[in-house]
N, C-alpha and C positions, 0 to 999 in steps of 0.2 A: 290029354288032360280033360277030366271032365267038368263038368258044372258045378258038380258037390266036392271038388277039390280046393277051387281056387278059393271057398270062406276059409279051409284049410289052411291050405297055406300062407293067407293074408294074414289069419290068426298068432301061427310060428315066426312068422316075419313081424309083427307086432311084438312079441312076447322079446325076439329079439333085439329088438332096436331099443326096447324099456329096458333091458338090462345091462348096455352097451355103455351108455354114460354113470350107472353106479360103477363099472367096473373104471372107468377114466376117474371118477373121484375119486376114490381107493387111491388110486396109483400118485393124485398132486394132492400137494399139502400148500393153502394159501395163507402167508402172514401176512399181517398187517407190522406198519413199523412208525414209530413217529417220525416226523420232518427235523430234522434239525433247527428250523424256524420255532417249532412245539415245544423240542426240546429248552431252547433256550428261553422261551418266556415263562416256561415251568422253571428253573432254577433260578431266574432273575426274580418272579415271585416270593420261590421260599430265601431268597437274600433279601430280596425287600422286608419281608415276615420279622426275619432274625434280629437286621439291623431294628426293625420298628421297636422290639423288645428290649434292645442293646446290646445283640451279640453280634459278635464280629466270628463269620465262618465262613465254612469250604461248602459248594453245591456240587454235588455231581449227578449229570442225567445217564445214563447209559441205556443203550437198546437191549432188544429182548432178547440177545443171547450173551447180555453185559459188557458189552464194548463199550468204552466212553463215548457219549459224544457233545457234552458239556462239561464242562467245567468252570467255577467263577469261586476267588475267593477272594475273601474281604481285606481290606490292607492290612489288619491288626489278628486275621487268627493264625493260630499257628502253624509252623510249620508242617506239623502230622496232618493237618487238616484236610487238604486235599484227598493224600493217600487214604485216608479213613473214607470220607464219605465215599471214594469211588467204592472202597471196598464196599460196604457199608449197600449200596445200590448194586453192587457185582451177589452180594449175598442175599439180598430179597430176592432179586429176577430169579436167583440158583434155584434157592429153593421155594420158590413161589407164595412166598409169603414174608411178611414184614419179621425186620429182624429185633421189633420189643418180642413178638411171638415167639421168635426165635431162643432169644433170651431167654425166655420162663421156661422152655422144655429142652435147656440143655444146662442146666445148673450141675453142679457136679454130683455124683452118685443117681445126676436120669440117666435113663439109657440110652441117650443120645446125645449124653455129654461129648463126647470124642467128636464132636462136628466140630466143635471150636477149636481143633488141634486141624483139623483139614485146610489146606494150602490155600491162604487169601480169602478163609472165611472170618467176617468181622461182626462179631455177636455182641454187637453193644446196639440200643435205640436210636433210632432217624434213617433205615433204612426202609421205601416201602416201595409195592411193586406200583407200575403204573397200566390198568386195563382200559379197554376201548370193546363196547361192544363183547362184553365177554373175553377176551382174549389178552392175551399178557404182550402189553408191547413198551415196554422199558421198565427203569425203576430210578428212583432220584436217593440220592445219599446227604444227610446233612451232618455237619462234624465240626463241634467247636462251640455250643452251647455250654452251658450246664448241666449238664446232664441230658439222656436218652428220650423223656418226654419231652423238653425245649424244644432239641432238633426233630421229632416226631413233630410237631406242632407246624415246624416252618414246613418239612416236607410235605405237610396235608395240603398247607399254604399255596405250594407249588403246586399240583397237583390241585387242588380247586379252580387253582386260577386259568387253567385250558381244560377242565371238565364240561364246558359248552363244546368246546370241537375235538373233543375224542372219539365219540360214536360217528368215524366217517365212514 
């Protein structure tokens, strides 16, 4: 080996060691996910919200690939209530965005009407995602308002009320 090798090869051995960890982040995907703890004082929020207004409803929190993992309803909403907002929160996380948006771009004769016929999607207002730091880590359902902007209002409600400790 000579002397004008080994900047050589320091170089190649540089070049590979820099390209060794973009290839390992390629390969892992990291989520983030709320706590169960977050989850729940996000949906005790938007129940506080609703009742403050005077409605009696269902919260639902669910993680970022829409599993529940809250749920709280009020003693007077109805029965459907629960089932609705989970959906409701199962349909924002899906398609990544809140489900009043949803609503205006699948009206019948858009062309994306045919969403609201797809299995356990619910395209009515109060479903919206919940992000942290850029990234989609749940979504909160609210069901049993007056209508679609009520339950949008509490869900914000929720979702304000841990918007100090989501960027963890």
């Amino acid at each position: 080996m000579t002397r004008h090798s080994i900047p050589a090869i320091a170089m190649i051995a540089g070049a590979l060691l820099t390209t060794l960890p973009a290839g390992a982040q390629d390969a892992l995907v990291v989520t983030k996910s709320l706590s169960p703890e977050l989850a729940l004082d996000s949906a005790k929020a938007a129940l506080a919200e609703c009742r403050k207004q005077g409605f009696q409803v269902a919260v639902a929190v669910v993680d970022r690939t829409g599993l529940p993992q809250v749920m709280l309803r009020d003693r007077f909403a109805g029965a459907h209530s629960p089932t609705t907002a989970t959906g409701k929160a199962w349909t924002a996380v899906s398609f990544k965005t809140s489900t009043t948006d949803l609503q205006a771009i699948t009206k019948p004769g858009m062309p994306q009407s045919g969403l609201r016929d797809l299995p356990n999607v619910v395209v009515l207002g109060g479903g919206l995602i919940i992000e942290a730091g850029g990234s989609l880590v749940g979504g909160i359902g609210v069901s049993g308002a007056p209508g679609g902007d009520a339950d949008d209002s509490c869900a914000k409600a929720g979702i304000e009320a841990i918007r100090d400790r989501l960027d963890f």
